[in-house]
C-alpha positions as CSV (number, residue, x, y, z in Angstrom):
1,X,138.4,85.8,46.7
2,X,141.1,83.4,47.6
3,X,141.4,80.6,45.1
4,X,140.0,77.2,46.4
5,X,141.2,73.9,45.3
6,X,139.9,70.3,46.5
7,X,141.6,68.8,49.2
8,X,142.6,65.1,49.4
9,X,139.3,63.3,50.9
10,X,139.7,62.2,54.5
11,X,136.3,60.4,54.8
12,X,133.3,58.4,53.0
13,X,130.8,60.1,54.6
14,X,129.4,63.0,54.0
15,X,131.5,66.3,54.8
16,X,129.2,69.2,55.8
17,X,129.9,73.0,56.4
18,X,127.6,75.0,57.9
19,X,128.2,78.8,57.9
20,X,126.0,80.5,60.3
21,X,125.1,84.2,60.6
22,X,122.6,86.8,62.6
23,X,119.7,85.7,61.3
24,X,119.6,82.6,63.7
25,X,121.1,84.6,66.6
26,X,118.3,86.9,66.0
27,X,115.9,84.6,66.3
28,X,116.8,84.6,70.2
29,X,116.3,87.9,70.5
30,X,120.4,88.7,70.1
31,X,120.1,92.3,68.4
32,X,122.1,92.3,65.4
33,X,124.3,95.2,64.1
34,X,122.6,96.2,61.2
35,X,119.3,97.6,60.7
36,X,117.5,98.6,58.0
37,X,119.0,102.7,58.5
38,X,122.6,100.7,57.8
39,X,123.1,101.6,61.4
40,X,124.4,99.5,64.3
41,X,122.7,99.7,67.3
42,X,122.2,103.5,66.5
43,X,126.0,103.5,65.5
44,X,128.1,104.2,62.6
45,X,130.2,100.7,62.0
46,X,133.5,103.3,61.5
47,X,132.5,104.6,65.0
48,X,132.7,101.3,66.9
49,X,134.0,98.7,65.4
50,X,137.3,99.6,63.8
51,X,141.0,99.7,65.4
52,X,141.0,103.5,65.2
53,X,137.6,104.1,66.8
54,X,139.1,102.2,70.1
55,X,142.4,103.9,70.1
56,X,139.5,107.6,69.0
57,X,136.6,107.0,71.4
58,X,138.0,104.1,73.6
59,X,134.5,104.8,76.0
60,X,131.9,104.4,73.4
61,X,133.4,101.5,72.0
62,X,133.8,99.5,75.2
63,X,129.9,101.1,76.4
64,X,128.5,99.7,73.0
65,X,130.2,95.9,73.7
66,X,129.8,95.9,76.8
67,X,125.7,96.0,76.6
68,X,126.5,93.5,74.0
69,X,127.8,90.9,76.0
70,X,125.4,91.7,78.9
71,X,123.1,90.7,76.8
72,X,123.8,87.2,76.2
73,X,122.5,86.1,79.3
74,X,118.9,87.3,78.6
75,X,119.3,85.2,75.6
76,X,119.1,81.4,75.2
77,X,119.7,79.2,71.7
78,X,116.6,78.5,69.6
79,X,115.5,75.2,67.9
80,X,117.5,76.5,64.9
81,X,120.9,75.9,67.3
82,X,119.3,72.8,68.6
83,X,118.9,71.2,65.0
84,X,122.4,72.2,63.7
85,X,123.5,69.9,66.8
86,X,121.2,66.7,65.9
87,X,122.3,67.5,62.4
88,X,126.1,67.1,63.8
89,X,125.6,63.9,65.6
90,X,124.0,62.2,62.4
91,X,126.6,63.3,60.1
92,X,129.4,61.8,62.9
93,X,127.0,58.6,63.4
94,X,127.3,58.0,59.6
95,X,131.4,58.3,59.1
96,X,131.2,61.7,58.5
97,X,132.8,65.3,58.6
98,X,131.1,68.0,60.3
99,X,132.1,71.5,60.8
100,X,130.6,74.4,62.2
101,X,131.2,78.4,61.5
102,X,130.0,81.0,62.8
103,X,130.3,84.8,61.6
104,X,127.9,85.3,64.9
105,X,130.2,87.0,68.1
106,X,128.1,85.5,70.6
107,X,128.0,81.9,72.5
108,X,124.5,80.2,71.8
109,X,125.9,77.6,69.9
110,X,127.9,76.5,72.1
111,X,125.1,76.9,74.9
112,X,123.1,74.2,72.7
113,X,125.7,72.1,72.6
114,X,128.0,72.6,69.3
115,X,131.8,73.7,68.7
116,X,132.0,76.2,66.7
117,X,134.4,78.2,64.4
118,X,134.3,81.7,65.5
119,X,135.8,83.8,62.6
120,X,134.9,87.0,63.9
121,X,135.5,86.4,67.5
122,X,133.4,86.5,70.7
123,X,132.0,88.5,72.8
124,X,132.7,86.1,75.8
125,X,136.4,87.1,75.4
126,X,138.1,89.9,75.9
127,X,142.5,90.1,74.2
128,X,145.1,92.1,75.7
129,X,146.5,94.3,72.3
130,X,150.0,94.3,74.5
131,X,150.9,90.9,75.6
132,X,148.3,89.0,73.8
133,X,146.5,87.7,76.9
134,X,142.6,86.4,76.1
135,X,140.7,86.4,79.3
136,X,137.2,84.6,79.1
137,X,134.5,86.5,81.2
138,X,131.0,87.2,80.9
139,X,130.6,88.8,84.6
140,X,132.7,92.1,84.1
141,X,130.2,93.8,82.2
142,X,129.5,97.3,84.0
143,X,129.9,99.8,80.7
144,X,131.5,102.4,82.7
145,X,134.5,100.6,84.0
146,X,137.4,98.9,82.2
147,X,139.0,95.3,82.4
148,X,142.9,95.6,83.8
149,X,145.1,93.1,82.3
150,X,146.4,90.9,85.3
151,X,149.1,89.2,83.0
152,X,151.2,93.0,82.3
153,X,149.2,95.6,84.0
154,X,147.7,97.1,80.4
155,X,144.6,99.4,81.4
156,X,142.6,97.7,79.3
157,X,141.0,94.3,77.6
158,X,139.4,94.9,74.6
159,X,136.8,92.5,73.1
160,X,138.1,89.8,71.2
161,X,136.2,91.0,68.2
162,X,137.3,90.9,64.4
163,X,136.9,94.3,63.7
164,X,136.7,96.2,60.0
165,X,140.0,96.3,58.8
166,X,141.0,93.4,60.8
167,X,142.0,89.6,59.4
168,X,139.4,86.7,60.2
169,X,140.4,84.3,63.0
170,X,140.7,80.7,61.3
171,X,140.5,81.0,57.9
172,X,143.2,78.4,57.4
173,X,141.1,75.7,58.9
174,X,137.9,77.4,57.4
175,X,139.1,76.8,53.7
176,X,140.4,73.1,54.5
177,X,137.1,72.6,55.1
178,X,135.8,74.0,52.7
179,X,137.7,72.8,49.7
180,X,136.8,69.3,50.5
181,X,132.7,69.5,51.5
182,X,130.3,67.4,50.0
183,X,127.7,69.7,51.2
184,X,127.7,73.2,52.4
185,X,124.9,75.1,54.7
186,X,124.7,78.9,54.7
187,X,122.2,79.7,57.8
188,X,121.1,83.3,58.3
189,X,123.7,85.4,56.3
190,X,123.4,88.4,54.4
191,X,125.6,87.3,51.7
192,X,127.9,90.9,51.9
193,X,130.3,90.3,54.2
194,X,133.8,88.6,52.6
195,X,135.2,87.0,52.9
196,X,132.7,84.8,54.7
197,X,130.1,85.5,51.7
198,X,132.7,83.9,49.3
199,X,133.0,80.5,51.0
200,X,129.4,79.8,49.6
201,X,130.6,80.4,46.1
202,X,133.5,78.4,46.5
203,X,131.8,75.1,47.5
204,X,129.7,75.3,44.8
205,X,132.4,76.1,42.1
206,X,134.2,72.8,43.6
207,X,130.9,70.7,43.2
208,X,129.7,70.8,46.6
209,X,125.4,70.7,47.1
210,X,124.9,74.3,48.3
211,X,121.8,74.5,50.7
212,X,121.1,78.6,51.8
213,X,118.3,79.2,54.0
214,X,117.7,83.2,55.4
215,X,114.6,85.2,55.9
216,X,115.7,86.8,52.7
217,X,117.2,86.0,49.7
218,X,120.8,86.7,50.5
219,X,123.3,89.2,47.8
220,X,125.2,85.3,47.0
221,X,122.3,83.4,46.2
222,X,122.7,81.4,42.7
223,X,119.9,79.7,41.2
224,X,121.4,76.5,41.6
225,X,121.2,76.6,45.5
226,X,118.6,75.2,47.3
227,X,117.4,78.0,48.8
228,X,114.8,77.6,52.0
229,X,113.6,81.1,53.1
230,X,112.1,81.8,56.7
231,X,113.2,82.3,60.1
232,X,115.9,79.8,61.4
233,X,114.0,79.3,64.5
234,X,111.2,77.4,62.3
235,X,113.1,76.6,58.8
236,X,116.0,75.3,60.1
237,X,114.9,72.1,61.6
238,X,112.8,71.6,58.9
239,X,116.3,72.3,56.5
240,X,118.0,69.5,59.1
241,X,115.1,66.8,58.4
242,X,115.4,67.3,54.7
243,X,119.0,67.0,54.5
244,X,118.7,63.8,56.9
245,X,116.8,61.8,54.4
246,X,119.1,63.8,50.9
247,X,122.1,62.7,52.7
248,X,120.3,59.1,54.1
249,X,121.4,59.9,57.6
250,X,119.6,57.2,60.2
């Protein structure tokens, strides 16, 4: 894990992180990639979400996002997205520093209303891998027909995914963050992936309050977080009440 080291403060109020991951997505019915067989979706992560399965099997790849992002608009964002929001506007209310990450590739936070950090991308997106165009669009969605690149003519978009084997979008911004937090949120993670699952350590190594809520007990749990199990739907705003009156937010 990258080496952390607190940053200069830039406010007195509180500074909060909140790392987000499929367990509140699920929660509006998003299906997550893995299941309890270490499957995604019926799919081996090496055959669809990895550089060399797009350049191997470019079909299945774009059939396997493309129901993906079809998807999101039989979904809708849960009171778990909805609190993370009121949380926000109490933390910016008091003088303080918010910031929102998300390891989820879809758009319901911003759909309720926040502005997230999307370090593993979006499915709301799709890049151009030759001249670096992003197009947003959630309407080109038939599985069996690619998206042309209007900017140079490339056959096809691919999603704007962070793929295995491929460097996080942000991190830069992510660790500023993090290095100066007073008090850091993990929502719905498994705890596995890095290096999102090491951002949690490092907030608590630099003396940040560490607050971990997931259905399960997640592999980074330490005994020292406060650890609120359940689904996010129902134990996040419950999580967002108690940290309003820990952190005397009005």
């Amino acid at each position: 894990m990258q080496h952390f080291e607190s940053s200069e403060l830039s406010s007195s109020g509180p500074r909060v992180v909140v790392m987000t991951g499929a367990g509140i997505s699920a929660d509006s019915g998003v299906r997550t990639f893995r299941d309890h067989g270490g499957l995604w979706e019926g799919h081996r992560p090496e055959d669809v979400a990895t550089p060399q399965a797009w350049r191997r099997e470019r079909k299945l790849v774009w059939r396997f996002y493309q129901q993906r992002r079809a998807q999101l608009g039989a979904v809708s964002p849960n009171p778990g997205h909805a609190a993370l929001v009121a949380l926000e506007q109490r933390v910016r209310a008091a003088g303080g520093e918010f910031t929102l990450v998300t390891q989820n590739v879809d758009d319901l936070h911003e759909r309720a209303g926040s502005r997230p950090i999307h370090m593993h991308g979006e499915l709301a997106w799709l890049r151009c891998e030759r001249c670096e165009r992003r197009l947003h669009d959630l309407e080109q969605v038939d599985p069996d027909r690619f998206v042309r690149c209007d900017a140079c003519g490339h056959d096809a978009l691919r999603p704007d995914i962070v793929w295995f084997g491929e460097m996080p979008y942000h991190l830069e911004s992510i660790e500023l963050a993090v290095s100066s937090c007073t008090d850091f949120i993990a929502v719905g993670t498994s705890g596995v992936v890095w290096p999102a699952a090491g951002y949690l350590h490092a907030a608590r190594q630099l003396g940040a309050r560490t607050w971990v809520q997931s259905l399960d007990a997640p592999e980074n749990l330490d005994p020292s977080d406060r650890f609120r199990p359940g689904r996010a739907a129902l134990a996040v705003p419950a999580l967002v009440d108690e940290l309003v009156l820990e952190l005397g937010l009005r």
